[in-house]
C-alpha positions as CSV (number, residue, x, y, z in Angstrom):
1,X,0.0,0.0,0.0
2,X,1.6,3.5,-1.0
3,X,1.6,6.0,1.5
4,X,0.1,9.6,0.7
5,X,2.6,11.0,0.8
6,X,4.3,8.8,-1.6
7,X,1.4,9.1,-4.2
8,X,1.7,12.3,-4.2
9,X,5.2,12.4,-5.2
10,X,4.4,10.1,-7.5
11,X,2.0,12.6,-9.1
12,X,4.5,15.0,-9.5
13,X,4.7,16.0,-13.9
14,X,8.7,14.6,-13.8
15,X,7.3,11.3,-11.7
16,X,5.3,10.2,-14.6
17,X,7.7,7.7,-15.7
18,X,8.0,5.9,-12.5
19,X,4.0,6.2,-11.7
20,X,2.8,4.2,-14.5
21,X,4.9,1.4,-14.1
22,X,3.2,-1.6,-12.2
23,X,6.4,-2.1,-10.5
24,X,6.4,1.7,-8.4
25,X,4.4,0.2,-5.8
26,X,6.9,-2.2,-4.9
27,X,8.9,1.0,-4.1
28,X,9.2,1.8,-0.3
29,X,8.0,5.6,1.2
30,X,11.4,6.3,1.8
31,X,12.4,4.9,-1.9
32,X,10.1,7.2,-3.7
33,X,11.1,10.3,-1.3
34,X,14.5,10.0,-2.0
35,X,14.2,9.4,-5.6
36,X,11.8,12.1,-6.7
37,X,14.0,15.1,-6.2
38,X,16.9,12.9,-8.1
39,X,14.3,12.0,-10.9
40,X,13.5,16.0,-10.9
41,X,17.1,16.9,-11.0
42,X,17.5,14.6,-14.2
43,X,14.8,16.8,-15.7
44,X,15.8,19.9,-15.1
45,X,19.1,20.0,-14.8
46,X,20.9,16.7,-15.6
47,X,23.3,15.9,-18.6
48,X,22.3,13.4,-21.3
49,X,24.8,10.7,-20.1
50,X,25.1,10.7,-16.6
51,X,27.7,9.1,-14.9
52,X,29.5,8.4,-10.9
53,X,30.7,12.2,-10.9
54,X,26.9,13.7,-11.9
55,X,25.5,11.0,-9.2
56,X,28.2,12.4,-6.6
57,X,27.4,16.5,-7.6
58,X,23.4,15.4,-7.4
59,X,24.2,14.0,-3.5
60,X,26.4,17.0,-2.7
61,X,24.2,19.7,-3.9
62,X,20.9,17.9,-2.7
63,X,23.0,17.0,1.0
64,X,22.2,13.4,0.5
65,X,23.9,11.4,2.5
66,X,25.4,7.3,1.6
67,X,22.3,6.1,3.0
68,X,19.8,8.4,0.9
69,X,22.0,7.9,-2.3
70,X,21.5,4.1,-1.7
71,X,18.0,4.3,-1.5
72,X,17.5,6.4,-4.8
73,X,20.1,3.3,-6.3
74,X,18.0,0.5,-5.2
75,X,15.2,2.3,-6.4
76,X,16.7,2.3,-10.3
77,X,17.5,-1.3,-9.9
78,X,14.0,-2.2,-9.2
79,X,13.3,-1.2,-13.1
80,X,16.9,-1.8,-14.5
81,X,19.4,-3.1,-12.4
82,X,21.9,-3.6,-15.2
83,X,21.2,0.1,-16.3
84,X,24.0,2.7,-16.4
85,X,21.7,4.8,-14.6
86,X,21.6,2.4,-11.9
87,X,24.8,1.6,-12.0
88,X,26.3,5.0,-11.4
89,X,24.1,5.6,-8.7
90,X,25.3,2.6,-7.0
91,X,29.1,3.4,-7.7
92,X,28.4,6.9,-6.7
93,X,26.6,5.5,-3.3
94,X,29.4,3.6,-2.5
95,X,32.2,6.5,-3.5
96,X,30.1,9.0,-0.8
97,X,30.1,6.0,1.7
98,X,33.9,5.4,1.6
99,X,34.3,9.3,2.8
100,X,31.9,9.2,5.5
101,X,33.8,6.1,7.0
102,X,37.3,7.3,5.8
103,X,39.5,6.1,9.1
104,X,42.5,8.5,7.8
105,X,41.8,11.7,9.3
106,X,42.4,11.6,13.7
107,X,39.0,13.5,14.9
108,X,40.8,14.2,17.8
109,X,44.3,14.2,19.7
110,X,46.4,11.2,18.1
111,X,49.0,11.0,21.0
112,X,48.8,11.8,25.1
113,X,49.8,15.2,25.7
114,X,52.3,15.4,29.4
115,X,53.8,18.4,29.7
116,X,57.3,17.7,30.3
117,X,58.9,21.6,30.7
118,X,55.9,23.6,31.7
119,X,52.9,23.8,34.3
120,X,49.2,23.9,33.3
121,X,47.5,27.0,33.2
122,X,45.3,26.1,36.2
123,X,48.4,26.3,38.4
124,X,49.7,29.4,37.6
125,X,49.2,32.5,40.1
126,X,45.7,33.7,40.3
127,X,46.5,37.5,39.1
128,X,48.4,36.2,36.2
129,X,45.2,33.5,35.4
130,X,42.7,36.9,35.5
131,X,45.2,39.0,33.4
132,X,45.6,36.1,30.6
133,X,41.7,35.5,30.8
134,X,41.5,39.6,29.8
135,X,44.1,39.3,27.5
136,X,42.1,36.2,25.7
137,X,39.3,38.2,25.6
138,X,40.9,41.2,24.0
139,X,40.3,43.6,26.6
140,X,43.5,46.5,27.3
141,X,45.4,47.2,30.5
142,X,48.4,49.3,30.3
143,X,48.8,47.9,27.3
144,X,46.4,46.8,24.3
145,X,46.1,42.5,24.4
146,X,48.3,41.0,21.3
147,X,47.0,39.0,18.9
148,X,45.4,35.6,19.4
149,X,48.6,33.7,17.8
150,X,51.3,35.6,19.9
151,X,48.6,34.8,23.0
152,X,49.2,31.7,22.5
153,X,52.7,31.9,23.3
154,X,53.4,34.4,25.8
155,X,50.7,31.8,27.6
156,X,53.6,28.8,26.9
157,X,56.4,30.8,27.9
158,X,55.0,31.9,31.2
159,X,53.8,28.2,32.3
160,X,57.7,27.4,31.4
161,X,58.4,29.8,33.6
162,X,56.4,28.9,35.9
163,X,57.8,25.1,35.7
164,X,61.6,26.3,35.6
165,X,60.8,28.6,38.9
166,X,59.2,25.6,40.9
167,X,62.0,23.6,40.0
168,X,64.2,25.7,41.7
169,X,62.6,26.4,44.6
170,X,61.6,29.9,43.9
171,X,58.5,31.4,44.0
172,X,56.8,32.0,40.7
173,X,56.9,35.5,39.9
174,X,58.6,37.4,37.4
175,X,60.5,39.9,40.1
176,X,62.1,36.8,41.7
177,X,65.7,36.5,40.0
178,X,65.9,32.9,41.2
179,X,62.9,32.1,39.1
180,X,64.6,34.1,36.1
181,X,67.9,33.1,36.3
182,X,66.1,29.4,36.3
183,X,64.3,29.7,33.3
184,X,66.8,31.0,30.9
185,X,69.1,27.7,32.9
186,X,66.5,26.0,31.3
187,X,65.8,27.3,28.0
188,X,70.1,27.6,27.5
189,X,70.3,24.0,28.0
190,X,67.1,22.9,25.6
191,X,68.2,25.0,23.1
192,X,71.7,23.5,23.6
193,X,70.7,19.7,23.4
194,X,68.6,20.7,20.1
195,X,71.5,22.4,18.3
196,X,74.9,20.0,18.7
197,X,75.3,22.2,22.1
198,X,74.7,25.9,20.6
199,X,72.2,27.4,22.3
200,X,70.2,29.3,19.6
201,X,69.1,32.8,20.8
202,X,67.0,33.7,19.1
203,X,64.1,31.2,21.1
204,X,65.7,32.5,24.5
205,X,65.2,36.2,23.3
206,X,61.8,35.6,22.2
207,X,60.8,33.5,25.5
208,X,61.9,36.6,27.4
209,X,60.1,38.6,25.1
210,X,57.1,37.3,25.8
211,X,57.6,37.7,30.0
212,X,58.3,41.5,29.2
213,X,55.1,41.9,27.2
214,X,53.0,40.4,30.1
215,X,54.7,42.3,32.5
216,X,54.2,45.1,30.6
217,X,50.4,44.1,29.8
218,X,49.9,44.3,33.8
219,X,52.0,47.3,35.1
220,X,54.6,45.2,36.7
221,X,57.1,47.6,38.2
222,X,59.3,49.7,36.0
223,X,62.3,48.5,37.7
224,X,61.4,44.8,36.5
225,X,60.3,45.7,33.4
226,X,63.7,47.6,32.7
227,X,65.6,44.6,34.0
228,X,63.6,42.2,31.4
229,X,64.4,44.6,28.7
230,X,67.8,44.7,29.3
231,X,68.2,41.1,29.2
232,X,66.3,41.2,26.2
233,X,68.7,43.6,24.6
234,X,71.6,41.5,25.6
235,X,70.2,38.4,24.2
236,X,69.8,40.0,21.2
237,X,73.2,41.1,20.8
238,X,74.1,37.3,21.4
239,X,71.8,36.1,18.7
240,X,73.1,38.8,16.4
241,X,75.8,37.1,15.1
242,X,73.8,33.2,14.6
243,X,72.7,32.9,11.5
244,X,68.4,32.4,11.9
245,X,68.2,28.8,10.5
246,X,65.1,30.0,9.4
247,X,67.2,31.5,6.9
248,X,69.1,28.3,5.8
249,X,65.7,26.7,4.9
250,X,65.3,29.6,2.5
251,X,68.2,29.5,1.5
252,X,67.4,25.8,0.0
253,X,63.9,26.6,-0.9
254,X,62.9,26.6,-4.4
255,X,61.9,30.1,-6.0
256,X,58.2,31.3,-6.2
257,X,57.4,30.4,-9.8
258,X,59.0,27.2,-9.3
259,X,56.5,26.8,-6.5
260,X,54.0,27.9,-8.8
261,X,54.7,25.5,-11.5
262,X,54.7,22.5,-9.1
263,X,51.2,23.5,-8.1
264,X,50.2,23.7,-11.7
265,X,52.3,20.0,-12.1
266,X,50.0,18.4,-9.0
267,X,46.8,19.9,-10.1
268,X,47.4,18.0,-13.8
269,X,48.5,14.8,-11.7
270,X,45.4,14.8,-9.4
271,X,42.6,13.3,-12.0
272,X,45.2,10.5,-12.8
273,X,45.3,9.3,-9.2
274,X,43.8,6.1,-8.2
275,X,42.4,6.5,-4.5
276,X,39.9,9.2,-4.3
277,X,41.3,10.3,-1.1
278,X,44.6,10.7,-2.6
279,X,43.2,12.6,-5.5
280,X,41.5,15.0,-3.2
281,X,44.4,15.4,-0.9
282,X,46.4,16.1,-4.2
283,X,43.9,19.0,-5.3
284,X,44.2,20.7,-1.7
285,X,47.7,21.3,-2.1
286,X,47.9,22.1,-5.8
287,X,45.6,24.6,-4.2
288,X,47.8,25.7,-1.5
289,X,50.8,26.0,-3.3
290,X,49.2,27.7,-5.8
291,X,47.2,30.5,-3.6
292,X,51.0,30.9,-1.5
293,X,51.8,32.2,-4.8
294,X,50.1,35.2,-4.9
295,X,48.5,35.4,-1.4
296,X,51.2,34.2,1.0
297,X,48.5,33.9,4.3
298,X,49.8,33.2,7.8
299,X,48.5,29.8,8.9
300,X,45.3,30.8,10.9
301,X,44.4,32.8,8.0
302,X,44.7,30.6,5.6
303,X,42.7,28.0,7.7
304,X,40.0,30.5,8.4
305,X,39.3,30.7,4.6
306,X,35.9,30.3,3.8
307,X,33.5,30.5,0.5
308,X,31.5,33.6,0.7
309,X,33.6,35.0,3.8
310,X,36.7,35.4,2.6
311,X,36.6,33.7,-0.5
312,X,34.4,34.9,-3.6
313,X,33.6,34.5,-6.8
314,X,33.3,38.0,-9.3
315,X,31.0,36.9,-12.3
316,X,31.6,39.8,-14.3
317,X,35.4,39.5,-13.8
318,X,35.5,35.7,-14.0
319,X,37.7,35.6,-11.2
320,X,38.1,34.8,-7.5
321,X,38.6,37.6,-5.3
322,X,40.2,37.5,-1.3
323,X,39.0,39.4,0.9
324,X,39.2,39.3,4.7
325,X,41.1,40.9,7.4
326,X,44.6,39.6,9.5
327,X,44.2,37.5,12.3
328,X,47.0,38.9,13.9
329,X,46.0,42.3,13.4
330,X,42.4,41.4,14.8
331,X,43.1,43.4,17.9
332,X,44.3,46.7,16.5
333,X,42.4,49.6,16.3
334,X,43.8,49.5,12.3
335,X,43.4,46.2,11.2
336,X,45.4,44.8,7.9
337,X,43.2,44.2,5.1
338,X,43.8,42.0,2.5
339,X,41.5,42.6,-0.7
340,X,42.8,40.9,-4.0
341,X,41.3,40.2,-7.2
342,X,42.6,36.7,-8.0
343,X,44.7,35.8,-11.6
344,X,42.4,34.0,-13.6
345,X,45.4,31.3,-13.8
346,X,44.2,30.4,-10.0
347,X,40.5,29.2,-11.6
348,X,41.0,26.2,-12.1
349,X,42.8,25.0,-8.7
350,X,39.5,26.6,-7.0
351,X,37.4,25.3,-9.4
352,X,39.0,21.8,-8.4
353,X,38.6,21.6,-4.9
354,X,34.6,22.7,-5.5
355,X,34.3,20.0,-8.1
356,X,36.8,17.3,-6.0
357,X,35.5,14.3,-8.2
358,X,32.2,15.9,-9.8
359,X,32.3,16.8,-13.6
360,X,32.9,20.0,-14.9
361,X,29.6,20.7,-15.8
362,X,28.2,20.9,-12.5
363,X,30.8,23.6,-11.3
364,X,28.2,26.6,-11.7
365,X,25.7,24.6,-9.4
366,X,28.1,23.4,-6.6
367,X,30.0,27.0,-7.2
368,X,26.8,28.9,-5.7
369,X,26.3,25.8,-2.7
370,X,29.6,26.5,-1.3
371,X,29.5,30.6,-1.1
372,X,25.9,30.1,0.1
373,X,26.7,27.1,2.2
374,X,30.0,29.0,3.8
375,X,32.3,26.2,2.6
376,X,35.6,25.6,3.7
377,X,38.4,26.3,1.1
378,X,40.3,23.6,2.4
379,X,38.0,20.3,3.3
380,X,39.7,16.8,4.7
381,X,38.4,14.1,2.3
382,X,35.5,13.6,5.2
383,X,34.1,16.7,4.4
384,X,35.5,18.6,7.9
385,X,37.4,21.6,7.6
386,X,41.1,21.3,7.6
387,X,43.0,22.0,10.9
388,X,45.0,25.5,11.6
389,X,49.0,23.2,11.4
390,X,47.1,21.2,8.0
391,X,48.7,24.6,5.8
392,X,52.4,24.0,6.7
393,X,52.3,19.8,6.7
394,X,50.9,20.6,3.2
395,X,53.6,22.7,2.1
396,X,56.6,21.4,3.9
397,X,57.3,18.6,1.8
398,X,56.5,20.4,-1.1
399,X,58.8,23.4,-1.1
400,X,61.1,22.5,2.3
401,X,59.0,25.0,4.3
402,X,56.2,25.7,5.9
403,X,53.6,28.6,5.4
404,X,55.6,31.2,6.9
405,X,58.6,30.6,5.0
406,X,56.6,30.6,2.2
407,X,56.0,34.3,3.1
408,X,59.2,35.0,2.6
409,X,59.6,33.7,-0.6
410,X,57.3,35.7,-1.9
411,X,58.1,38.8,-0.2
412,X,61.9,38.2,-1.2
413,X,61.3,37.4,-5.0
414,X,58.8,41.5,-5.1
415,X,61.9,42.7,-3.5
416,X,64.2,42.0,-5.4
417,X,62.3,42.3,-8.9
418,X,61.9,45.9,-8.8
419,X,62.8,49.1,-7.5
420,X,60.9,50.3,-4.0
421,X,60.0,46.4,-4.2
422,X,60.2,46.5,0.1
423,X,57.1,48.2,-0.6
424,X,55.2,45.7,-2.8
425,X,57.2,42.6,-0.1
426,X,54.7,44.6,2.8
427,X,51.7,44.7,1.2
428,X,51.9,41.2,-0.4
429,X,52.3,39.2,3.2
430,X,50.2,41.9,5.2
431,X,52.9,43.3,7.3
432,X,53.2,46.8,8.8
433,X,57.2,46.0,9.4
434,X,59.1,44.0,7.5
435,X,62.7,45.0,8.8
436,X,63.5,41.2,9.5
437,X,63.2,40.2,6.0
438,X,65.0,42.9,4.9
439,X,67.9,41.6,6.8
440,X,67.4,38.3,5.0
441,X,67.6,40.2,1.7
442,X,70.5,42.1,2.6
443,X,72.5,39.1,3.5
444,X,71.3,37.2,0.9
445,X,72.5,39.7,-2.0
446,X,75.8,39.8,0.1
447,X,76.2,36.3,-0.7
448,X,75.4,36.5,-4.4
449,X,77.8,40.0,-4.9
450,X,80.6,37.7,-2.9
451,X,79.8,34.4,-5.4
452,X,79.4,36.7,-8.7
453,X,82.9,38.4,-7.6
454,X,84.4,35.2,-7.6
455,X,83.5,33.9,-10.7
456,X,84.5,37.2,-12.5
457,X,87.9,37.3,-10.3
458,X,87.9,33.3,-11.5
459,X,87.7,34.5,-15.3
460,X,90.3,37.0,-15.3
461,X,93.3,34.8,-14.4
């Protein structure tokens, strides 16, 4: 017995087909509901030869799930189980099945965390716990809060302090030089172990850097947070003369358009892939490398990206535009902005991780889904958004380096194509300051004068 509901799907003009064949009432309630807006989709929309991509587009833009897409199959194979038709829809059931079950992303923590050279949070001093809830929250004291990502740290470094300054027997508070002298004992002799017994200080800098802008942040006394800048300064002069190994990484990295051509290389690559994981995994870092090219995003940012938030598409143009604002400038009065009309050589790597394995001719549908639907650029083959470190794991084995070297690259190769280039280097990473990477670039057209007077003294004996 057919429900009403049922029949009166079946009486829908595009059901016709299915209603005057005897076998429709051997369909299920939940068979005809699931196969009536596929059967309307063919109608309206659908191409002539329909095949496992269409069947996968129809699910994603209709949010059917395995299950649902199952349903609509066994539904065709109760008229024509050898059909291509029916055969697609199965293959395309079982395709959306394997990502829901995929077993290759961790959901959550995939080791135990034990803090091995710092205390929780819970155990720090109360006034400091009050003053990093405020800072969290954005709010100013005698300062104005940092960003979220340098948060983050000054948080670490003060629960190492904390854990170097209990070790020792000293109380923990930044005016106690036991506790001080403890901690840089400690970070002296990390840094040491992890560097054949050199001591790199630029970390020890920063660590104290961070204990100067809290004590700063909550009106610590002058006297301590002279003492802290001083041994800042002095630290700085010791790290002066060690070359940043951030800098040697660079220094093997490959050059932006040779970047830009492996990200063109993977995109051609990805259809050929067997797995469909693989393949989709391939098309997220085509895309990656490829956006690094021309919008060189911090990690947060980049994970943040979002269809129809910071990611749109201009009809008239025929081009993707980025717009959105800094993470790391979020909590200045003058936030950096970032508004770019996209190359129209970057299409197609967008277009790809919209379309993942759906054909081309559904890209204008699923296009409009994910601005309205707030999709993630970047999507784990599961369908969840990508985590913040997922950017640099990406890009690491690509180019040698992670996101933020990948700024540099960038920034480097504007700086030294043209004249004022410093300028261009600023506005293309979204920095107000870029005196660091101008060192970088001053040492690194050193090296090239010193090689090319070489090879000129070389041809003149």
């Amino acid at each position: 017995m057919i429900s009403a509901k049922a029949q009166h799907l079946l009486r829908e003009p595009h059901m016709a087909c299915i209603a005057v064949d005897p076998r429709s009432h051997d369909l299920s309630e939940e068979q005809i509901v699931a196969l009536e807006p596929f059967v309307r989709w063919l109608d309206t929309e659908g191409p002539e030869e329909v095949d496992m991509g269409h069947c996968i587009g129809f699910a994603r833009l209709h949010g059917y799930t395995s299950g649902k897409l199952a349903l609509v199959a066994e539904a065709l194979e109760l008229f024509n189980p050898s059909a291509s038709l029916s055969r697609m829809a199965r293959a395309a059931a079982e395709a959306v099945a394997h990502a829901e079950n995929f077993r290759g992303i961790t959901k959550g923590p995939n080791r135990d965390y034990k803090r091995a050279v710092s205390l929780p949070v819970a155990e720090l001093p109360a006034a400091w716990r009050d003053a990093l809830e405020e800072m969290r929250m954005g709010m100013e004291r005698h300062i104005p809060a940092p960003a979220p990502s340098i948060y983050t740290r000054l948080e670490n470094r003060l629960c190492m302090f904390a854990f170097s300054a209990r070790n020792a027997g000293a109380e923990i508070d930044l005016n106690d030089l036991a506790a001080r002298q403890a901690f840089y004992a400690d970070l002296v002799a990390r840094s040491a172990a992890k560097n054949d017994g050199t001591p790199r200080y630029a970390y020890i800098r920063s660590a104290f850097e961070e204990l100067h802008r809290f004590a700063r942040y909550c009106g610590m006394p002058k006297e301590l947070i002279k003492t802290l800048h001083v041994t800042m300064s002095e630290l700085a002069r010791k790290e002066a003369p060690q070359r940043p190994k951030k800098w040697v990484a660079l220094d093997q990295a490959p050059s932006r358009n040779d970047i830009r051509d492996a990200a063109l290389e993977e995109l051609r690559r990805a259809d050929g892939i067997a797995a469909p994981h693989h393949r989709h995994a391939a098309r997220n870092r085509a895309l990656a490398m490829a956006l690094s090219c021309y919008d060189p995003a911090r990690p947060l940012d980049f994970s943040l990206h979002t269809f129809g938030e910071t990611v749109f598409w201009e009809e008239d143009a025929g081009e993707y535009r980025l717009h959105y604002f800094t993470q790391k400038s979020a909590s200045s009065p003058a936030p950096v902005e970032i508004d770019a009309m996209l190359p129209a050589w970057l299409n197609p790597f967008f277009d790809a991780v919209i379309l993942q394995d759906a054909p081309a001719d559904m890209l204008v549908a699923l296009r409009a889904k994910a601005l309205r639907d707030r999709k993630p650029l970047i999507t784990q083959y599961d369908g969840t958004r990508a985590v913040y470190q997922w950017y640099s794991r990406a890009m690491k084995p690509q180019i040698g380096t992670g996101a933020h070297g990948m700024r540099a690259i960038v920034a480097t190769a504007a700086t030294e194509l043209m004249p004022g280039g410093e300028v261009a280097a600023r506005e293309l990473i979204g920095h107000r300051q870029t005196q660091h990477l101008m060192r970088y670039v001053a040492a690194r057209r050193t090296r090239t004068a010193v090689v090319t007077a070489h090879a000129l003294l070389d041809q003149t004996q």
